[in-house]
MARLUMFI-385514 format. One record per residue (C-alpha): residue number from 1; residue in one letter; x, z, y. Coordinates in steps of 0.05 Angstrom, whole numbers, plus 5000, padded with zeros to 4 digits. Layout:
<n = NUM res = a px = X pz = Z py = Y>
...
END
This chain:
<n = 1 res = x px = 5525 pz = 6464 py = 8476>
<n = 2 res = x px = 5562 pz = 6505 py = 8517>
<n = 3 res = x px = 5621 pz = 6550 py = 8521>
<n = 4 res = x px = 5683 pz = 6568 py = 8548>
<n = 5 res = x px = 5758 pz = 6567 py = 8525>
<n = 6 res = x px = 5813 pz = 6632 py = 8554>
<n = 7 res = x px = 5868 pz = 6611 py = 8593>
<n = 8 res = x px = 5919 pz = 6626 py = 8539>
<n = 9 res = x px = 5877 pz = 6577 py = 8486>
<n = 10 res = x px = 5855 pz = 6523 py = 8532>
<n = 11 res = x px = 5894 pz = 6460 py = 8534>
<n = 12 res = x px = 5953 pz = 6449 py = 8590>
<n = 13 res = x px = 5918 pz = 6389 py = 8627>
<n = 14 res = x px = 5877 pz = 6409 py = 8691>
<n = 15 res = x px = 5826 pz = 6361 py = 8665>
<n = 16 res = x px = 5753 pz = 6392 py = 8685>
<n = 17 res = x px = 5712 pz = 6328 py = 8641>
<n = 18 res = x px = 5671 pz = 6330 py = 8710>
<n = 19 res = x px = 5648 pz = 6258 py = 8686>
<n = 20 res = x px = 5613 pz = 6299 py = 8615>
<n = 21 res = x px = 5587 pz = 6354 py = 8674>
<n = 22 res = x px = 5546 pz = 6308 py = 8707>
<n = 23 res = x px = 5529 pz = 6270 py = 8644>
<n = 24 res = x px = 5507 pz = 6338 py = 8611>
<n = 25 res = x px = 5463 pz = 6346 py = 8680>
<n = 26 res = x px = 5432 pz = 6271 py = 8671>
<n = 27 res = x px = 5408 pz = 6285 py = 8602>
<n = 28 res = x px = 5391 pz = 6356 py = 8612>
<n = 29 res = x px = 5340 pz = 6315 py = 8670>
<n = 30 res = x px = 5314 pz = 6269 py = 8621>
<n = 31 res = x px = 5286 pz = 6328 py = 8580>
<n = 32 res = x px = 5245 pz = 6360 py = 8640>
<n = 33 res = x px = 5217 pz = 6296 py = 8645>
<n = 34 res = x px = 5208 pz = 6279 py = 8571>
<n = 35 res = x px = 5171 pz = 6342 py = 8569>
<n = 36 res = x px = 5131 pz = 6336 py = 8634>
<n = 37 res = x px = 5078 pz = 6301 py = 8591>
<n = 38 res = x px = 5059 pz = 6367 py = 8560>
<n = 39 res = x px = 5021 pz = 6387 py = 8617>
<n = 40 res = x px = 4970 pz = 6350 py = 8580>
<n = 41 res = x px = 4962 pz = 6398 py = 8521>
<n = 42 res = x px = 4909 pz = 6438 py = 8503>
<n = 43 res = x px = 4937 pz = 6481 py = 8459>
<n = 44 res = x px = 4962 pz = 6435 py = 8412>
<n = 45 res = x px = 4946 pz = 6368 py = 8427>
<n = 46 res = x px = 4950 pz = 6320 py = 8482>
<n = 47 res = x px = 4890 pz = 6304 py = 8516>
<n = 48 res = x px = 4879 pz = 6238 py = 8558>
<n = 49 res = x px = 4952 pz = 6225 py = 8585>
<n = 50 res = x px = 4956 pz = 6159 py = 8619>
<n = 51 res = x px = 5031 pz = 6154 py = 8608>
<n = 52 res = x px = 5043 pz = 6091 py = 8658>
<n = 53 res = x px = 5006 pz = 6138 py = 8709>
<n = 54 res = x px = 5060 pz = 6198 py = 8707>
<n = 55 res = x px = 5086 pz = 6209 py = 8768>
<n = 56 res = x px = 5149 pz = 6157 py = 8797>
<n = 57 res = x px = 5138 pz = 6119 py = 8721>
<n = 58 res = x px = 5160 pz = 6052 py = 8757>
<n = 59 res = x px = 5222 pz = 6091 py = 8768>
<n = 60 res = x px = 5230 pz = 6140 py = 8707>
<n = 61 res = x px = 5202 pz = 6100 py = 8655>
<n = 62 res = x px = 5263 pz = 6106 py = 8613>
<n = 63 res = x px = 5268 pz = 6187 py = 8622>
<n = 64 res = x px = 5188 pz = 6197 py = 8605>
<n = 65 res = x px = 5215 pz = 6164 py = 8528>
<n = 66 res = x px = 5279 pz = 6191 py = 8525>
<n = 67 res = x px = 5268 pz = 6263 py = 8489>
<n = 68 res = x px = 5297 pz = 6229 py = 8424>
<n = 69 res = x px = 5363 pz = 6207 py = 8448>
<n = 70 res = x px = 5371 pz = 6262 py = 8499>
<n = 71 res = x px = 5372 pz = 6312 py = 8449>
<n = 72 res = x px = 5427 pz = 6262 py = 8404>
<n = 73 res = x px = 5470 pz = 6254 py = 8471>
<n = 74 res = x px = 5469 pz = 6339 py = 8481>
<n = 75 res = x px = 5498 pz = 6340 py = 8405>
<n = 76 res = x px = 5554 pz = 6285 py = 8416>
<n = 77 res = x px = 5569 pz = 6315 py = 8487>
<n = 78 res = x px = 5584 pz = 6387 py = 8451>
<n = 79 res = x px = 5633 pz = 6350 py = 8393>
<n = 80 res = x px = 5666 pz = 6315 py = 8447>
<n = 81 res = x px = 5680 pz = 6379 py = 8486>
<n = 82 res = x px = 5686 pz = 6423 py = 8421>
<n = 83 res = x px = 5748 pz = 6385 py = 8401>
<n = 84 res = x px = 5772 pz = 6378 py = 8460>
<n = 85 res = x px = 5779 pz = 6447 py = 8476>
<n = 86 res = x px = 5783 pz = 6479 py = 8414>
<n = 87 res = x px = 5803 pz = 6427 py = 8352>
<n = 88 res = x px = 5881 pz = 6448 py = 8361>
<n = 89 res = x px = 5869 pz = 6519 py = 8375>
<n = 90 res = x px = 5831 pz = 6527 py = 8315>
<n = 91 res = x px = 5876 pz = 6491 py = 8271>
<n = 92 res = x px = 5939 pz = 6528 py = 8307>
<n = 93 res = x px = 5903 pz = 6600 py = 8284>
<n = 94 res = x px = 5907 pz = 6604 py = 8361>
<n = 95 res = x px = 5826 pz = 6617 py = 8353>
<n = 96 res = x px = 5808 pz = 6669 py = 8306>
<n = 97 res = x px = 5739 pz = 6672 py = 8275>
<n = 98 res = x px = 5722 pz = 6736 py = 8309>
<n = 99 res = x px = 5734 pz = 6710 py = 8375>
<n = 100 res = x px = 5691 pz = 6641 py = 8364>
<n = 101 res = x px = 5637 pz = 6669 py = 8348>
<n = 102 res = x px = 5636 pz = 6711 py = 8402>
<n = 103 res = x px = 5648 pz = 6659 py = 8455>
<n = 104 res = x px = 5588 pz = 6631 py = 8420>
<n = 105 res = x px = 5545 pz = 6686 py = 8411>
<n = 106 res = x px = 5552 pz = 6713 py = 8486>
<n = 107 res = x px = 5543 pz = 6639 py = 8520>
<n = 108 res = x px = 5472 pz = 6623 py = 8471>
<n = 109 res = x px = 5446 pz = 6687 py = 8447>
<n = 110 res = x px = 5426 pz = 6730 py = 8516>
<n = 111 res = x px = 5381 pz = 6681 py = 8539>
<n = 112 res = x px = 5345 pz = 6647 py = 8485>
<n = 113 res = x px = 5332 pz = 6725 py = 8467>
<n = 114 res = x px = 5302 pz = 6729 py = 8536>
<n = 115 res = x px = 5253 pz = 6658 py = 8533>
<n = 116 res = x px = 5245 pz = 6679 py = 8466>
<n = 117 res = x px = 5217 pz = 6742 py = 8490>
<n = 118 res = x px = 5174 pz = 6713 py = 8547>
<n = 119 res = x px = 5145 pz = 6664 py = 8503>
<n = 120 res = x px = 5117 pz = 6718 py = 8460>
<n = 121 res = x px = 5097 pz = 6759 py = 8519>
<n = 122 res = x px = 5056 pz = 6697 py = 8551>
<n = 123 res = x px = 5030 pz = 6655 py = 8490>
<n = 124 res = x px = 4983 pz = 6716 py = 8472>
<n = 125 res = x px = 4950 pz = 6703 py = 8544>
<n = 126 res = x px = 4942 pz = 6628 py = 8532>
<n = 127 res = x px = 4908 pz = 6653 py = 8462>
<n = 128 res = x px = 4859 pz = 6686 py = 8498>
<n = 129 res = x px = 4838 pz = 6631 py = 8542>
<n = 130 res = x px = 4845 pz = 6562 py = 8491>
<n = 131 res = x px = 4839 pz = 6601 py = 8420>
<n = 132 res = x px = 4899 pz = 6570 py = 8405>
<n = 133 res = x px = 4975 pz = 6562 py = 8425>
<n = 134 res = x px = 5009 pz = 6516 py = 8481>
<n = 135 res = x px = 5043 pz = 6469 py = 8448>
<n = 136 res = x px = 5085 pz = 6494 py = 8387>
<n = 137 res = x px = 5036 pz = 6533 py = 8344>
<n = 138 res = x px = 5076 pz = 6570 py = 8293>
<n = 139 res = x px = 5079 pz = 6641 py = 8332>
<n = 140 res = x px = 5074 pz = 6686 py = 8279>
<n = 141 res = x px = 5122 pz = 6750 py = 8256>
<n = 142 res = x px = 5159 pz = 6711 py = 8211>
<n = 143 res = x px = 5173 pz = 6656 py = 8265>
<n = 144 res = x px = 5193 pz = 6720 py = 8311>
<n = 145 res = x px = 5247 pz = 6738 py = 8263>
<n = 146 res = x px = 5276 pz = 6673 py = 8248>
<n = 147 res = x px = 5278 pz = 6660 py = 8323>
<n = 148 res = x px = 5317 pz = 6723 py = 8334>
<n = 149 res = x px = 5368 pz = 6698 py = 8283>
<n = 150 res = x px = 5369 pz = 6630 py = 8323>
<n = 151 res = x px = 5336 pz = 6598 py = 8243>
<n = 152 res = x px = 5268 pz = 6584 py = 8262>
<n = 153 res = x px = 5277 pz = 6512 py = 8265>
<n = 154 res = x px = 5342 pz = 6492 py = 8228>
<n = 155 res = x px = 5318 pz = 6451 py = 8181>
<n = 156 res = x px = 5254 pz = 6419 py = 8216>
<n = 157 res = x px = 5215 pz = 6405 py = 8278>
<n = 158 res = x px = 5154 pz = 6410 py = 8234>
<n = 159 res = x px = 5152 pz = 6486 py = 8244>
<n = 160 res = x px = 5167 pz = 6488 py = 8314>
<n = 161 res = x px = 5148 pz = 6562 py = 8347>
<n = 162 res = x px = 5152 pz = 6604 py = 8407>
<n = 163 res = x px = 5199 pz = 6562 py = 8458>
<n = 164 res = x px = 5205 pz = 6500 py = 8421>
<n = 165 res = x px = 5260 pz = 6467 py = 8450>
<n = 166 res = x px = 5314 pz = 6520 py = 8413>
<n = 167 res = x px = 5310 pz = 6475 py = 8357>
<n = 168 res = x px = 5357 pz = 6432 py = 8366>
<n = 169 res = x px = 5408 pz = 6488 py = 8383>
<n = 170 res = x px = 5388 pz = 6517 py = 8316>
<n = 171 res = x px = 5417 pz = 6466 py = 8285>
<n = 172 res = x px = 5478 pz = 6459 py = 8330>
<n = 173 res = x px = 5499 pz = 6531 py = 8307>
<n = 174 res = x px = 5499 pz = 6502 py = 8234>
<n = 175 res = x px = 5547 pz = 6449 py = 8250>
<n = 176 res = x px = 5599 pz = 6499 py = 8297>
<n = 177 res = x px = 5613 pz = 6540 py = 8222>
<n = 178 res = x px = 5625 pz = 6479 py = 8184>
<n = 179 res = x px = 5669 pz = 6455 py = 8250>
<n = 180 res = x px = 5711 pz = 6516 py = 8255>
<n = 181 res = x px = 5718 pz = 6522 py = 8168>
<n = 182 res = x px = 5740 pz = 6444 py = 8159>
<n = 183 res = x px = 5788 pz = 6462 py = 8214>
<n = 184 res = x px = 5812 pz = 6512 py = 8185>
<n = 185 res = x px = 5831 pz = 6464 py = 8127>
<n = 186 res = x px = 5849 pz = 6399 py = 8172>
<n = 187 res = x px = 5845 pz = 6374 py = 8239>
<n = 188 res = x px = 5855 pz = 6298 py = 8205>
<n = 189 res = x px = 5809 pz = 6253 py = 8242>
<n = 190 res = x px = 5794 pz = 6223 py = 8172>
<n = 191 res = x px = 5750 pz = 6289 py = 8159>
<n = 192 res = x px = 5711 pz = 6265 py = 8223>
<n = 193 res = x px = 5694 pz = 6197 py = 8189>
<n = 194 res = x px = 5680 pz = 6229 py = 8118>
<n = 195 res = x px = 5630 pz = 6265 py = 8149>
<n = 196 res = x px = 5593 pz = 6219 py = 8193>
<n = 197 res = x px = 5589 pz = 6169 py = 8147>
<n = 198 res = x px = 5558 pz = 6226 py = 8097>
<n = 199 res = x px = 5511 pz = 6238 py = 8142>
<n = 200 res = x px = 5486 pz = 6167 py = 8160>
<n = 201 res = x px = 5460 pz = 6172 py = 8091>
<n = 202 res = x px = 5423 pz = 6232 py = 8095>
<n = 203 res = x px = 5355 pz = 6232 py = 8139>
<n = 204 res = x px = 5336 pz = 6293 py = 8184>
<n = 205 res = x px = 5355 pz = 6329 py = 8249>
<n = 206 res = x px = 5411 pz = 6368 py = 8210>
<n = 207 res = x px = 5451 pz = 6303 py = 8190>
<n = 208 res = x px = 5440 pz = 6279 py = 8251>
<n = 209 res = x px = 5470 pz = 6328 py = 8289>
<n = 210 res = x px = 5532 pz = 6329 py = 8249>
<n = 211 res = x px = 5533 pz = 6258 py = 8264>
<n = 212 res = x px = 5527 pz = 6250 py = 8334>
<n = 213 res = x px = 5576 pz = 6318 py = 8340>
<n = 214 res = x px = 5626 pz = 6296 py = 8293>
<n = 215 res = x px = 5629 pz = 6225 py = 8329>
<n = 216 res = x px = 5640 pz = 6252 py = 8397>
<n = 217 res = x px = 5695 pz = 6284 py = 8368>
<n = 218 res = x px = 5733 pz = 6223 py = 8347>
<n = 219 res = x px = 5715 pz = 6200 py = 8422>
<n = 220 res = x px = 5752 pz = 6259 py = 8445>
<n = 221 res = x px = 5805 pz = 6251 py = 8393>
<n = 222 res = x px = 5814 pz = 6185 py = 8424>
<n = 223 res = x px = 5828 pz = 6201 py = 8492>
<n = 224 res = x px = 5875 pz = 6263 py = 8476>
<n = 225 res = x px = 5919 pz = 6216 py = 8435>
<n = 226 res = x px = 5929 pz = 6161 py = 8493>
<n = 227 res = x px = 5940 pz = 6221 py = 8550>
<n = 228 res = x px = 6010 pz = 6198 py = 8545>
<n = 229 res = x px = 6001 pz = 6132 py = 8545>
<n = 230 res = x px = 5961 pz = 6113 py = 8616>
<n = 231 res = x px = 5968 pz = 6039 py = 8608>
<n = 232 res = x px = 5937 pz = 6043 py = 8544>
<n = 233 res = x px = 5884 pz = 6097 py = 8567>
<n = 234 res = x px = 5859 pz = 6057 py = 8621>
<n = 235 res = x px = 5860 pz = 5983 py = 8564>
<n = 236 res = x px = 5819 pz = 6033 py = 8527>
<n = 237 res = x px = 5776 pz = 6058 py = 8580>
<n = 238 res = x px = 5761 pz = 5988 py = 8603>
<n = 239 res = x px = 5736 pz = 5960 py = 8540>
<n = 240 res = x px = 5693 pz = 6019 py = 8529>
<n = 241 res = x px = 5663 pz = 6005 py = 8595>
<n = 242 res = x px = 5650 pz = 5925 py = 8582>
<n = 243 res = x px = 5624 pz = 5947 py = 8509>
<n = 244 res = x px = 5580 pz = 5999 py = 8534>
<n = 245 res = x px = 5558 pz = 5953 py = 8601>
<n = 246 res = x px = 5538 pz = 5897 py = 8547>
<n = 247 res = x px = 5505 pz = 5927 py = 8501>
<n = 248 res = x px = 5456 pz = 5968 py = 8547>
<n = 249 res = x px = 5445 pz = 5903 py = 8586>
<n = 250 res = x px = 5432 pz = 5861 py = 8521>
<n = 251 res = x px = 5379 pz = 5915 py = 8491>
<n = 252 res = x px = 5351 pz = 5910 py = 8569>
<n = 253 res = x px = 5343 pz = 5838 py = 8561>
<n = 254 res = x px = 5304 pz = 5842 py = 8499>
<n = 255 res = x px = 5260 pz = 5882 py = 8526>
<n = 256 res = x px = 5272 pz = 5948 py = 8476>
<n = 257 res = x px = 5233 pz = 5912 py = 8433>
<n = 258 res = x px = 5283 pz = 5921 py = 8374>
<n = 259 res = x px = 5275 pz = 6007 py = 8370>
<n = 260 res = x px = 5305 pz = 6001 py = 8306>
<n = 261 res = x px = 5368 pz = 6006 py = 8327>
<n = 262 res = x px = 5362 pz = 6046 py = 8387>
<n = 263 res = x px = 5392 pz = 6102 py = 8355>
<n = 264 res = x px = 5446 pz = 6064 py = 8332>
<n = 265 res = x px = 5461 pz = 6028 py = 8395>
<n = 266 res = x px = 5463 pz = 6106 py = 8429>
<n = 267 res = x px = 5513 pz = 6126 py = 8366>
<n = 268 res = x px = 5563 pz = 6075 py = 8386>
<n = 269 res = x px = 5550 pz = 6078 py = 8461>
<n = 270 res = x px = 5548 pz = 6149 py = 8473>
<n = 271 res = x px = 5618 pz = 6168 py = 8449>
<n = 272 res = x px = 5644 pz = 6108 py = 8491>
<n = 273 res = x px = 5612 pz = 6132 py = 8549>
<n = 274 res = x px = 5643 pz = 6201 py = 8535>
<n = 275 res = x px = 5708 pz = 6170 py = 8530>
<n = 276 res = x px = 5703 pz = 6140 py = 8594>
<n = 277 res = x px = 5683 pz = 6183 py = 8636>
<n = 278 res = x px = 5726 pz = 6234 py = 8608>
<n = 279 res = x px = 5782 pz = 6217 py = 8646>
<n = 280 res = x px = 5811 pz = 6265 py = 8707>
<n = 281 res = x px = 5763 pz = 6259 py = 8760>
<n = 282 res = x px = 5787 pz = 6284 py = 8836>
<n = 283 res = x px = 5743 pz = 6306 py = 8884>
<n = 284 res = x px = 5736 pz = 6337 py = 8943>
<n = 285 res = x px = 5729 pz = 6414 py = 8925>
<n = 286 res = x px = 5659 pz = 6426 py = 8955>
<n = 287 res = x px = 5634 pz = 6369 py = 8907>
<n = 288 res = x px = 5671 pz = 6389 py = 8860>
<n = 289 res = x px = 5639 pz = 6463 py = 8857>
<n = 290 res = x px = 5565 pz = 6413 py = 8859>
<n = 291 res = x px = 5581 pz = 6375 py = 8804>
<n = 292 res = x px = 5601 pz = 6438 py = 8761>
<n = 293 res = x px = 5540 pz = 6487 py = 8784>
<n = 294 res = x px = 5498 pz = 6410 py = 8766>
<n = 295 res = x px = 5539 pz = 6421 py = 8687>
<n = 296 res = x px = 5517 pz = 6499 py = 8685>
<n = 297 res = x px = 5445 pz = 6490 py = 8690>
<n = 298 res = x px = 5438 pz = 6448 py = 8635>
<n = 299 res = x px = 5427 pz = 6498 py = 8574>
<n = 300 res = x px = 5386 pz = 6547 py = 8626>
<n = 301 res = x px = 5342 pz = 6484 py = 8641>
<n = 302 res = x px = 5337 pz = 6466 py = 8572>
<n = 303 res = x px = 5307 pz = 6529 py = 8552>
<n = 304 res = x px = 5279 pz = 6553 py = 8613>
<n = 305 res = x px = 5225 pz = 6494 py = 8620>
<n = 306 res = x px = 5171 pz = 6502 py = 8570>
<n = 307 res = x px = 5170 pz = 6585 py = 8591>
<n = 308 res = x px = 5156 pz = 6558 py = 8663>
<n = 309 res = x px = 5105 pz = 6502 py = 8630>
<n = 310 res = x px = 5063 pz = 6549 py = 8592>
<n = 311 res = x px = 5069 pz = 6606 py = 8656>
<n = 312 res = x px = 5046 pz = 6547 py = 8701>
<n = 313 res = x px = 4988 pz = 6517 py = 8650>
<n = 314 res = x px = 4969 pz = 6586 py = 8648>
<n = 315 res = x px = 4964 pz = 6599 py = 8716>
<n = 316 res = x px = 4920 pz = 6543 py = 8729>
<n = 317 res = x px = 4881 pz = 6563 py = 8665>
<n = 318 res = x px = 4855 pz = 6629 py = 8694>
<n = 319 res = x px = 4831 pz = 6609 py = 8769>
<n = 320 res = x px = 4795 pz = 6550 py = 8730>
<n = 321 res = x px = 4835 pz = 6487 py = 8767>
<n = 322 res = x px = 4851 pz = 6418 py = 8738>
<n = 323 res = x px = 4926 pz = 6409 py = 8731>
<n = 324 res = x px = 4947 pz = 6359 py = 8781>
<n = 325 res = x px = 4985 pz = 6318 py = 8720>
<n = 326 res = x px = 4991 pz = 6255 py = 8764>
<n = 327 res = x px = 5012 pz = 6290 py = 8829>
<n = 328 res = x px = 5088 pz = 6271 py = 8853>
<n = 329 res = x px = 5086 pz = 6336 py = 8889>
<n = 330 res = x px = 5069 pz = 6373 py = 8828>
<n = 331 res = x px = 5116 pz = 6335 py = 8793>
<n = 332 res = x px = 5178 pz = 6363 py = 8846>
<n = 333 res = x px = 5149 pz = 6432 py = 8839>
<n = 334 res = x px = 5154 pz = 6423 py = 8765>
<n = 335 res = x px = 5229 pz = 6407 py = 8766>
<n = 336 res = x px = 5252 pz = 6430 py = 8831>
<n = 337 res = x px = 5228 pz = 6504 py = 8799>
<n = 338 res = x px = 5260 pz = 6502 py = 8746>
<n = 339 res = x px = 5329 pz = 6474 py = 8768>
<n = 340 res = x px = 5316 pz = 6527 py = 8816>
<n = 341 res = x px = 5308 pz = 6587 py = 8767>
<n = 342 res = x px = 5353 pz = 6559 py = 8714>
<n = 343 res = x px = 5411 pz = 6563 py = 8778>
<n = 344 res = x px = 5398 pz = 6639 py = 8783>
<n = 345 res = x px = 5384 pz = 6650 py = 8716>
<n = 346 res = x px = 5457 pz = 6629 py = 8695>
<n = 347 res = x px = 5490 pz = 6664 py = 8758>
<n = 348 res = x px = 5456 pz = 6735 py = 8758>
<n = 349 res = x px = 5443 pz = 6733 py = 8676>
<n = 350 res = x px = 5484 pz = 6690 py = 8633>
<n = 351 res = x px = 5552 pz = 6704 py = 8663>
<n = 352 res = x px = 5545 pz = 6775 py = 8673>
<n = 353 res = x px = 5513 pz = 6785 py = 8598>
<n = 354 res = x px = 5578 pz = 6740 py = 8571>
<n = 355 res = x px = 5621 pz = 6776 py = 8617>
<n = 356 res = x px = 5589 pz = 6845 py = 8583>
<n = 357 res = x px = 5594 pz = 6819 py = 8508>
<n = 358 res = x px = 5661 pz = 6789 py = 8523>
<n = 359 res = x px = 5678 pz = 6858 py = 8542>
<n = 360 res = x px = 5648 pz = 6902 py = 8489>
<n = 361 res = x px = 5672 pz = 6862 py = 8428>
<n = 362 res = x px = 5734 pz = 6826 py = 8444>
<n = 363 res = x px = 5804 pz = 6853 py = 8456>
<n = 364 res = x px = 5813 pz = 6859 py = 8531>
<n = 365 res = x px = 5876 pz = 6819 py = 8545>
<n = 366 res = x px = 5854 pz = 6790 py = 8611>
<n = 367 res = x px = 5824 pz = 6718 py = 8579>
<n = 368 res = x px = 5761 pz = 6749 py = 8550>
<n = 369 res = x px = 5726 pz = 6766 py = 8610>
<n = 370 res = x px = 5745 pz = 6712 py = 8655>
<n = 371 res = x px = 5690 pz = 6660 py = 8682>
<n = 372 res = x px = 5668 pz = 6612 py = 8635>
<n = 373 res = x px = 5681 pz = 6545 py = 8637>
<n = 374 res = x px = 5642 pz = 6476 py = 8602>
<n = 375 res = x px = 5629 pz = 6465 py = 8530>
END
């Protein structure tokens, strides 16, 4: 769910969505943690996790369960900021296919080509050691070459393989070629509703994506229409607050006993939320620049944490050592690493490789090559 938007197409407000950066970070966080728990695989299964014994649990309780709405929240995040940056550029021919996809290519491809490729370099190792795979078993040539066409898992997270987590941009990349065809047709916020309420009725990751993206655009549909209206921006903005405040309180005081309608509750909260804190956040610059290098990490996080998993579980693997699961320390290691690395990763390899492909296959009028921005 990222990307950027030129100068020349980007809309005129100085708006930065620094409220969806740090929201993008918080979720991003719950993953790590969702995923801390596989620390207790061998190869494919978990063995003997104590879950109320994870490290700070009294604290991150809600984070250790959150993989499933994490994922959701990522998907309505990139519809919110999809339509907000490039519904009307799109619609306006501004956007040409050509250049879309490579915006899109350039900000996803160079990296997940990279875990991709350490994966397969380190899961041979952990072979050797266990017999089987860590964690997502399905490592096989044909796996290999639906990975490298970003495939592998567009359809299921039955056949997970290699670094796992790319799934759920897999399906992502389905939903940005139906988002830029439809608008090629209409940018009618009706089309938004036809399809979420197609896919409501259809079960699966796919459907779910395009309803989770689809709503966040309506979300920032909404707040692009009121932008000249700040009285009734800030009405709006209010009651999304009190609506979002009362039902996360109400599902609180039940206890989550009613998961049923978790999923719901996060499909009307979450593009409230976005709504809200959507709005034109000041700050000082220095956290500013914090709050935006928080935003970046988020996609090198996402796919940079099972490749540092399985390179850890490894390493302990070979001298022979127990993995300290339980350890707060090892914990912080765990995600102070790879917030660490994912940092690096996008300043010395993501934006030079977009900056490279931006360069090579787009027409150099200035825009193509400048630094990207959210979405």
């Amino acid at each position: 769910m990222q990307g950027e938007l030129t100068a020349s197409v980007a809309p005129a407000r100085a708006n930065k969505l620094l409220g969806l950066e740090l929201l993008r970070f918080l979720t991003a966080y719950a993953i790590l943690v969702f995923h801390y728990r596989q620390f207790a695989f061998v190869g494919d299964r978990e063995v003997g996790l104590l879950q109320d014994h994870l490290p700070l649990y009294w604290l991150l309780a809600p984070f250790y369960g959150s993989g499933p709405y994490a994922v959701r929240m990522f998907w309505c995040i990139s519809g919110f900021i999809f339509f907000w940056k490039y519904r009307d550029a799109i619609a306006d021919r501004v956007l040409d296919g050509w250049k879309f996809f490579v915006l899109r290519f350039s900000r996803l491809y160079p990296l997940h080509l990279a875990t991709l490729l350490l994966v397969a370099l380190l899961q041979p190792l952990y072979v050797g050691v266990h017999g089987s795979s860590f964690v997502y078993q399905n490592n096989d040539l044909t796996h290999f070459v639906l990975q490298l066409l970003m495939a592998g898992t567009a359809t299921s997270q039955d056949a997970l393989s290699f670094n796992g987590p790319i799934w759920s941009v897999s399906v992502e990349v389905l939903v940005y070629f139906v988002f830029f065809v439809l608008l090629l047709a209409t940018r009618s916020w009706w089309l938004n509703v036809a399809l979420i309420a197609i896919s409501l009725t259809i079960p699966g990751e796919v459907a779910d994506c395009f309803t989770y993206f689809y709503v966040g655009g309506l979300a920032a549909m909404a707040r692009q229409s009121l932008q000249s209206s700040p009285a009734h921006a800030l009405a709006a903005e209010g009651t999304a607050w009190l609506a979002v405040v009362s039902a996360v309180c109400g599902y609180w005081l039940m206890g989550g006993q009613l998961r049923s309608i978790g999923l719901l509750l996060l499909l009307i909260c979450t593009p409230l939320l976005l709504y809200s804190l959507s709005r034109d956040i000041v700050l000082p610059v220095r956290l500013q620049r914090i709050v935006e290098a928080a935003g970046n990490v988020t996609y090198s996080s996402y796919l940079l944490h099972f490749p540092i998993q399985l390179a850890m579980v490894l390493g302990f693997s070979l001298v022979q050592a127990p993995i300290p699961l339980y350890d707060d320390a090892f914990f912080a290691m765990f995600i102070g690493i790879t917030l660490l690395a994912s940092h690096f990763t996008y300043r010395y390899f993501e934006e030079p490789a977009q900056r490279l492909i931006r360069a090579a296959l787009l027409p150099v009028r200035g825009e193509a090559v400048r630094r990207p921005a959210m979405a």
